[in-house]
C-alpha positions in Angstrom: 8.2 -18.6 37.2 8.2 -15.6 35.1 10.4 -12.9 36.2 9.6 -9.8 34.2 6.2 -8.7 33.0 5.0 -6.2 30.6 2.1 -4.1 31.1 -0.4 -2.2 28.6 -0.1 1.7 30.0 -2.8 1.6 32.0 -4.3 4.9 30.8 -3.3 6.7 33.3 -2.1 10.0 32.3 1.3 10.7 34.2 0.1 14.1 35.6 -2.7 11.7 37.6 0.2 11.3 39.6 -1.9 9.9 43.2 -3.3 7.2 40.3 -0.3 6.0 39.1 0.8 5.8 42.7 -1.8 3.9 43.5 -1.6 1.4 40.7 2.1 0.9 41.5 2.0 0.2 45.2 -1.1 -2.2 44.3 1.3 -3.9 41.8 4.1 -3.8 44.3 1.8 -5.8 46.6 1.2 -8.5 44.6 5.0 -9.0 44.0 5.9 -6.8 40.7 8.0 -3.8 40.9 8.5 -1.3 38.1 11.5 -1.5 36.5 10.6 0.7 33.3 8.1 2.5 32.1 7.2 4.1 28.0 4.7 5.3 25.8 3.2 1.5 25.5 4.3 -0.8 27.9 5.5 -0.6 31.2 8.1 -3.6 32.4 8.6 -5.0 36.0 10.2 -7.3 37.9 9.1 -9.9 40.4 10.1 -9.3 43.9 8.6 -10.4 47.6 5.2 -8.5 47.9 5.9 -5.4 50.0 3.8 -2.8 51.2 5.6 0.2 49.5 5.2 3.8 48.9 5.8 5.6 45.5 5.8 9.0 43.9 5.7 10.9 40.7 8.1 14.0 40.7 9.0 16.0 37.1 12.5 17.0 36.7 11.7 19.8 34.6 15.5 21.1 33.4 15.0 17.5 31.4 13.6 17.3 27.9 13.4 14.3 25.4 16.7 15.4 24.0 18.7 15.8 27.2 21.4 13.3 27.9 20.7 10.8 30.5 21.2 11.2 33.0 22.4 14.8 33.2 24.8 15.7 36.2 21.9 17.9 37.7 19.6 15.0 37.7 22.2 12.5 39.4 22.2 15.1 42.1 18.2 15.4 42.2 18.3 11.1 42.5 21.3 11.5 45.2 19.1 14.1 47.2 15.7 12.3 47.1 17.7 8.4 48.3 18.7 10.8 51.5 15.5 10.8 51.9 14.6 7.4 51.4 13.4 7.8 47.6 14.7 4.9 45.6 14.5 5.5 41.8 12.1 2.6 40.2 12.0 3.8 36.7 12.2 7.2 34.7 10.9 8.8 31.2 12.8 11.6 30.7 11.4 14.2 32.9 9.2 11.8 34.4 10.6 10.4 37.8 8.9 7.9 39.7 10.4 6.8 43.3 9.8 4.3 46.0 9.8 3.8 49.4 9.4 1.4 52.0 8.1 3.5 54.8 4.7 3.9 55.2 4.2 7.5 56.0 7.7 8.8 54.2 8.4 12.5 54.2 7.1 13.8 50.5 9.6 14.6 48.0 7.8 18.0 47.2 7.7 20.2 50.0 7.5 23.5 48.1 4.4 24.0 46.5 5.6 26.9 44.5 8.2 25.2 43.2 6.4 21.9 42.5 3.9 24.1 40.5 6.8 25.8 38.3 8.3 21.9 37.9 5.5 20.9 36.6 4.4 23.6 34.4 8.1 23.5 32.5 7.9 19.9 31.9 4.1 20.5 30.2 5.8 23.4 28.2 8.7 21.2 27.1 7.3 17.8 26.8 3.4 17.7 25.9 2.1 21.2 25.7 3.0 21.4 22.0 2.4 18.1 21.0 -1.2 18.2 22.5 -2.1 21.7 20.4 -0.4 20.2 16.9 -2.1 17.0 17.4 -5.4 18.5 18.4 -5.1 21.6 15.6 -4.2 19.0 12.7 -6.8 16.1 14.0 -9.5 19.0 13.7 -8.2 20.2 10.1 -8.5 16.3 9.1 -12.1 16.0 10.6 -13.2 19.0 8.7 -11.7 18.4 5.6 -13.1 14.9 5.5 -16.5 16.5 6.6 -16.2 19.1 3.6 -15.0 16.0 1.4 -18.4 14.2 2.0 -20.7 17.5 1.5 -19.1 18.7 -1.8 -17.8 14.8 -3.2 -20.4 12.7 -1.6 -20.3 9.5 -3.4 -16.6 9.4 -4.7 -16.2 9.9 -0.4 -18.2 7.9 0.8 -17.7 4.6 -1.4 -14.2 4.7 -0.7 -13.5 2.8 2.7 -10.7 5.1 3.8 -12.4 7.9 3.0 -16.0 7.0 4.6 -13.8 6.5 8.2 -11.5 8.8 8.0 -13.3 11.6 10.3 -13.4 8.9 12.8 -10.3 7.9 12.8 -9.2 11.2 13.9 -12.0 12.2 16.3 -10.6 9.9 19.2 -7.1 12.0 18.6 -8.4 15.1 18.8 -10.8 14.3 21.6 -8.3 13.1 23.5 -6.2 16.2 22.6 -8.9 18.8 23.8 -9.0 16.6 27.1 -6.3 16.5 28.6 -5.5 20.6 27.5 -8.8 21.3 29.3 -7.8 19.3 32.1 -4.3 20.7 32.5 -5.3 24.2 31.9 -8.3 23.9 34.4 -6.0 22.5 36.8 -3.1 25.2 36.3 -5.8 27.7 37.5 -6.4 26.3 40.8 -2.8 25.2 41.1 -1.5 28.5 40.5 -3.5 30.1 43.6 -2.7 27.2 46.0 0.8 27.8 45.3 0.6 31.2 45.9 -1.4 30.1 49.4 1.8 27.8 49.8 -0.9 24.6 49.9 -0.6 21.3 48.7 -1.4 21.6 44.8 -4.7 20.0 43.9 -4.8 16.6 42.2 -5.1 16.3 38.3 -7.4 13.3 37.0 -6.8 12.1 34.1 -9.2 11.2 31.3 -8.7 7.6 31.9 -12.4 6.1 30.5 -12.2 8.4 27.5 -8.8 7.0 26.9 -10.4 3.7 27.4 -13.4 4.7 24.8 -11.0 6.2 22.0 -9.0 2.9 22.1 -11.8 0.8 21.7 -13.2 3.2 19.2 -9.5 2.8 17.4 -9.8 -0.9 17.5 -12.9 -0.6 15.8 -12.0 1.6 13.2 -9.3 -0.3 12.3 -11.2 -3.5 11.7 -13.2 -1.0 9.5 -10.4 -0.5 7.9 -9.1 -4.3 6.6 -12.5 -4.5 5.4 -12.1 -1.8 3.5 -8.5 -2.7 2.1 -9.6 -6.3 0.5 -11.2 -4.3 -2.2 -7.7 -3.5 -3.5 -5.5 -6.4 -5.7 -3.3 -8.5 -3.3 -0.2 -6.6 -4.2 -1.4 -3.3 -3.1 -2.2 -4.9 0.1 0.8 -6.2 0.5 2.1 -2.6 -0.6 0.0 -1.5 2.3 0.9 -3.4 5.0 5.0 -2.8 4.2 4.0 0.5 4.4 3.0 0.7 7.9 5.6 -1.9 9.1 7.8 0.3 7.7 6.8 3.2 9.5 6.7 1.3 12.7 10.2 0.3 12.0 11.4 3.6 11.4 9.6 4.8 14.6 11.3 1.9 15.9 14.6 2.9 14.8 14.0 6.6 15.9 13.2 5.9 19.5 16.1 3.1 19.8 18.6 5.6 18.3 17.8 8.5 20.7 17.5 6.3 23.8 21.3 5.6 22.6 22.4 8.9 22.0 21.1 9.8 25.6 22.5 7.3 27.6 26.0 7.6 25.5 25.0 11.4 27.2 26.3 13.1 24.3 24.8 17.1 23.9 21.3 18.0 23.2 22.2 19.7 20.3 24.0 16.2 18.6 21.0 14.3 19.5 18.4 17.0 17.9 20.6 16.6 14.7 21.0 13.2 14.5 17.5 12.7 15.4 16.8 15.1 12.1 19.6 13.6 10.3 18.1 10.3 10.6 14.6 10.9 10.2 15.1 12.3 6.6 17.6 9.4 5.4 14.6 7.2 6.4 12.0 8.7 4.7 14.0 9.5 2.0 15.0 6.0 1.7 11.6 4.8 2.4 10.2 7.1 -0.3 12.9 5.8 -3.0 12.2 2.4 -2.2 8.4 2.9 -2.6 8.9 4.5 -5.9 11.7 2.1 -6.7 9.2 -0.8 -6.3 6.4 0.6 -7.8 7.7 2.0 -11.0 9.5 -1.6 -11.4 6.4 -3.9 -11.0 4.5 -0.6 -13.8 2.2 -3.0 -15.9 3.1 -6.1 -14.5 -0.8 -6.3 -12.8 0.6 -7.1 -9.6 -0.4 -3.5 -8.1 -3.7 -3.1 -10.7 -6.8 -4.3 -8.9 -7.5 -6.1 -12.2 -5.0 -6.5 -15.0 -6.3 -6.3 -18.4 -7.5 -9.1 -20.3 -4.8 -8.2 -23.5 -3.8 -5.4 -25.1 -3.1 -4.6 -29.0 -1.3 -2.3 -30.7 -3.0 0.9 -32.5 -1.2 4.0 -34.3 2.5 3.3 -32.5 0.6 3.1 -28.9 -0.3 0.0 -26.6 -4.0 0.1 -25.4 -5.4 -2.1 -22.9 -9.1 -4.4 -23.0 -10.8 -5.5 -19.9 -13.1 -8.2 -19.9 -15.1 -7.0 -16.8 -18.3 -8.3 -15.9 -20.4 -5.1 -16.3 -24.8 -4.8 -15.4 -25.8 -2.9 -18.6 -24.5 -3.4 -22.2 -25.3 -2.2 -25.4 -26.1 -5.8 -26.6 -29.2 -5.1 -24.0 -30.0 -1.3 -25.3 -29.8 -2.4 -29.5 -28.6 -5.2 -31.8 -25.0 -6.0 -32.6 -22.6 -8.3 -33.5 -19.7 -7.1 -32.8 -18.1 -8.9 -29.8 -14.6 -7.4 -29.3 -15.0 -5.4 -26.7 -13.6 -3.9 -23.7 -15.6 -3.8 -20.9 -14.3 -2.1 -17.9 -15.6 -1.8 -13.9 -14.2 0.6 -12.0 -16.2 -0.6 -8.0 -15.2 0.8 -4.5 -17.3 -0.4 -1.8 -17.6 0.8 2.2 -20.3 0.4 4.8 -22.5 3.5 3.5 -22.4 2.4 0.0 -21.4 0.8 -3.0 -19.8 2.8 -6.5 -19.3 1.4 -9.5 -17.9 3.2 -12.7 -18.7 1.1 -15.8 -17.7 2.0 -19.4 -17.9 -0.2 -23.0 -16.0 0.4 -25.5 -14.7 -1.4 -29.0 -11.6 -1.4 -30.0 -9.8 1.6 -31.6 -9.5 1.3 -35.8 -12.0 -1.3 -35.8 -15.2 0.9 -36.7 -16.0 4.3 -36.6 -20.3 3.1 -36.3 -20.2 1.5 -33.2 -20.9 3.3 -29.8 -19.0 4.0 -26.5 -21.3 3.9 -23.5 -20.4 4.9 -20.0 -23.0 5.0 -16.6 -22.8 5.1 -12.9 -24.4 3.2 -10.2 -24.5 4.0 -6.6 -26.3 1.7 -4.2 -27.0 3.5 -1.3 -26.9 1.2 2.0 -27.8 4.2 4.3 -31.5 5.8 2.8 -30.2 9.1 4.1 -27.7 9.7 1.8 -30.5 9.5 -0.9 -30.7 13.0 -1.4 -27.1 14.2 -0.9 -25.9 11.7 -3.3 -28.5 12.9 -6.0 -27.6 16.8 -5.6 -24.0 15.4 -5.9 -24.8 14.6 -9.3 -26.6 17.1 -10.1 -24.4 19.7 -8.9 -21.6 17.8 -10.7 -23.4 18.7 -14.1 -24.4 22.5 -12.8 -20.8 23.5 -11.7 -19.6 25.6 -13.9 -23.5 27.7 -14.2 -22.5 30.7 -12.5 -19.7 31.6 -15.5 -21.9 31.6 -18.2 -25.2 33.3 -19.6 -28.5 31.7 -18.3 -29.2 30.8 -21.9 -25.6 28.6 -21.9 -26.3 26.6 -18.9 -26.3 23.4 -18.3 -28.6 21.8 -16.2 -30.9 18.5 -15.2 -34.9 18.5 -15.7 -37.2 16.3 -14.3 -39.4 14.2 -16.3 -41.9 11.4 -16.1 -40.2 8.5 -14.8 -42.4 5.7 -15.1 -40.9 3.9 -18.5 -37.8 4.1 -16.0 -39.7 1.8 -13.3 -38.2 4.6 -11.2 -39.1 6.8 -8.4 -37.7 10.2 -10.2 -36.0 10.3 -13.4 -33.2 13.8 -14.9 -32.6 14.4 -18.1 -29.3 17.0 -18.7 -29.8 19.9 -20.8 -26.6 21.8 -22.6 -27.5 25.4 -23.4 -31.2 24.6 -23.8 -30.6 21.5 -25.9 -31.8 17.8 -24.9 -29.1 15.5 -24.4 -28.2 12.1 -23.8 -27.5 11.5 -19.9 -30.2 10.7 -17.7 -30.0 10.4 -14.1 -32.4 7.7 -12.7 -33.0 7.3 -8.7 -34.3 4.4 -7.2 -35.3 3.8 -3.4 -32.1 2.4 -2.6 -29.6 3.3 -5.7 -29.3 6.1 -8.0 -27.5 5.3 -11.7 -26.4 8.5 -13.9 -26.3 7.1 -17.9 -24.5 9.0 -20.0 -26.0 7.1 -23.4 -23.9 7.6 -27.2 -25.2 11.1 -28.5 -26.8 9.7 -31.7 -28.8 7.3 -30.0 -32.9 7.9 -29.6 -33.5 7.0 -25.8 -36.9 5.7 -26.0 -39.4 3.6 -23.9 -37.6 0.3 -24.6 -34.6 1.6 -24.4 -35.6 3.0 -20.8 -37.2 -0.5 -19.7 -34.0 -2.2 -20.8 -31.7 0.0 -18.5 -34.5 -0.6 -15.1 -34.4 -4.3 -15.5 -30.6 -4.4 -16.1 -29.3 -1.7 -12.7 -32.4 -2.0 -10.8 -31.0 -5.1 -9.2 -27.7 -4.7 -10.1 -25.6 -5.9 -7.4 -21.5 -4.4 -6.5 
């Protein structure tokens, strides 16, 4: 028979101090005590089913730093096991006591000072974290949101990038919860102190915790879909990362948890906290530069190492042998067959981006052409039109510096000999030119075609039957 269990935090919050109470004494029934409670987990120990009684008090002259346990808190334990009060577990300023009675004289019998106990330990313990995690979660969502509306498709095809807004709603959801629950109790707390009543419960948000976790979950699984688009070693790269970063949490927490119960001074423990934290991600950051700049054209972090290289003028240049939709073997005769073919593709649940280019190799002839294109495939039909005027925009960026006459800008024209739904051709200064943006129903491809080249009816049926079923 197992005689220790660990508990998911049950999302209660630990102001929701009648809930916690409640959970406890229902645990305690069935034969579990608490023995210790964190951020997590919660442990306890098996012991006869008993009826008990608990409570949560805040020891409010406590905060994360403070040795433990102070001299001052010792005395606050001594004074409530006068009483009856056992101590079952504690978290810093957090105290939670039992009893065996079943109507036991309450710990807190001063409202007043109940309220100001509880107000300090907000101030000291959650107040700030709640406003910096709620302030940057909001600057994330908003940057993301202006990511998407200026950068749509370079956003939006990258799988990080596509989530990333979600990722940090739950947080900052969360964060605006429990400040609006705090604050709106503080207001009614305030005046039944000053009535010397009993202060009024504060509810957690316990099924919006409950929703942002699943939420997380989900994002996350978002997430290693999105990461098997990079090469195996960047995953691995990935994944040391964030053990890394839960070992130096890790290591954090265990090291202050020591410092405390050595009960050395606040001020030693902020510094070695400090200390500590910087030789670890200093270290970490060496290490990752370290690694990287060692395995620097071995392929292992490349998504796709090149097919060979060859030397040209003193210099090392790369060819790729990617698979690419559209050639120029498809747009005019040739028969040259040295060349490099590159796909740059980054995929999410919204859409698919591929960056394609074709190129021969340098010294080889100065007659043949380069050709480079785009293709989005657009897996949500709204993003149609911001993904077009991304494009467009793109090319139009720079026409409030210059003369009207200098401008450059896409025209429409007629695009059936595209097989397409609407057809752009880019204009420098006035003058035709050679990139022509082509939208489909369901993908949009931007074809930037060598500048001596005649684009004509052929050459536009060629290009629809090659990226109008393109897949990425």
């Amino acid at each position: 028979m197992n005689k220790h269990k660990w508990e998911i935090s049950p999302m209660y919050g630990l102001l929701d101090r009648s809930s916690v109470a409640a959970h406890l004494e229902t645990m305690a029934a069935k034969g579990w005590m608490l023995e210790k409670i964190g951020t997590f987990f919660w442990k306890y120990r098996r012991i006869e089913p008993k009826a008990l009684r608990f409570s949560v008090t805040f020891f409010s002259a406590v905060t994360p730093l403070s040795p433990e346990p102070t001299d001052a808190m010792e005395t606050y334990r001594d004074y409530c096991a006068a009483a009856g009060w056992q101590l079952a577990a504690a978290l810093g300023a957090v105290q939670i006591f039992f009893h065996e009675d079943s109507e036991p004289v309450p710990i807190e019998t001063d409202p007043a000072a109940e309220y100001d106990n509880i107000c300090q330990f907000m101030k000291k313990s959650c107040l700030a974290g709640y406003w910096t995690i709620g302030a940057l979660s909001l600057y994330q969502i908003l940057f993301q949101l202006w990511r998407i509306w200026t950068r749509p498709v370079e956003t939006l095809s990258n799988g990080y990038s596509a989530i990333a807004a979600l990722i940090w709603l739950p947080m900052a959801l969360l964060s605006a919860a429990e400040l609006v629950v705090y604050y709106r109790w503080k207001k009614r707390a305030k005046a039944a102190a000053e009535s010397d009543c009993p202060l009024p419960e504060m509810r957690s948000a316990r099924k919006l915790s409950i929703l942002s976790l699943v939420w997380s979950g989900l994002v996350l699984l978002l997430l290693l879909f999105s990461a098997f688009q990079y090469s195996r070693g960047m995953q691995l790269l990935l994944l040391g990362m964030l053990a890394y970063m839960a070992l130096m949490g890790l290591l954090l927490s265990s090291a202050l948890d020591a410092l405390r119960h050595l009960r050395t001074p606040r001020w030693v423990n902020l510094a070695v906290t400090c200390a500590l934290t910087i030789a670890l991600m200093v270290g970490g950051m060496a290490g990752l530069l370290a690694l990287v700049l060692r395995n620097s054209g071995s392929g292992w972090l490349e998504e796709r190492p090149p097919a060979e290289t060859y030397e040209y003028h003193g210099r090392i240049w790369e060819v790729y042998d990617d698979p690419i939709p559209l050639r120029i073997e498809d747009l005019a005769d040739t028969d040259y067959d040295r060349w490099s073919t590159e796909a740059q593709i980054s995929v999410s649940p919204l859409l698919a981006h591929g960056v394609f280019s074709q190129r021969p190799r340098l010294g080889e002839s100065k007659d043949l052409p380069d050709l480079d294109y785009e293709l989005v495939i657009l897996k949500a039909p709204f993003l149609y039109d911001l993904c077009k005027q991304d494009y467009i925009h793109w090319l139009e960026r720079d026409n409030d510096k210059v003369p009207p006459d200098y401008r450059d800008e896409y025209r429409s024209i007629d695009p059936a000999p595209w097989g397409a739904q609407e057809v752009y051709q880019a204009f420098y200064a006035g003058e035709a030119g050679n990139r022509f943006l082509i939208c489909w129903q369901d993908r949009i491809a931007e074809v930037d075609f060598p500048w001596k080249w005649t684009v004509t009816a052929e050459t536009a049926a060629a290009v629809s039957a090659a990226l109008k079923g393109a897949a990425l």
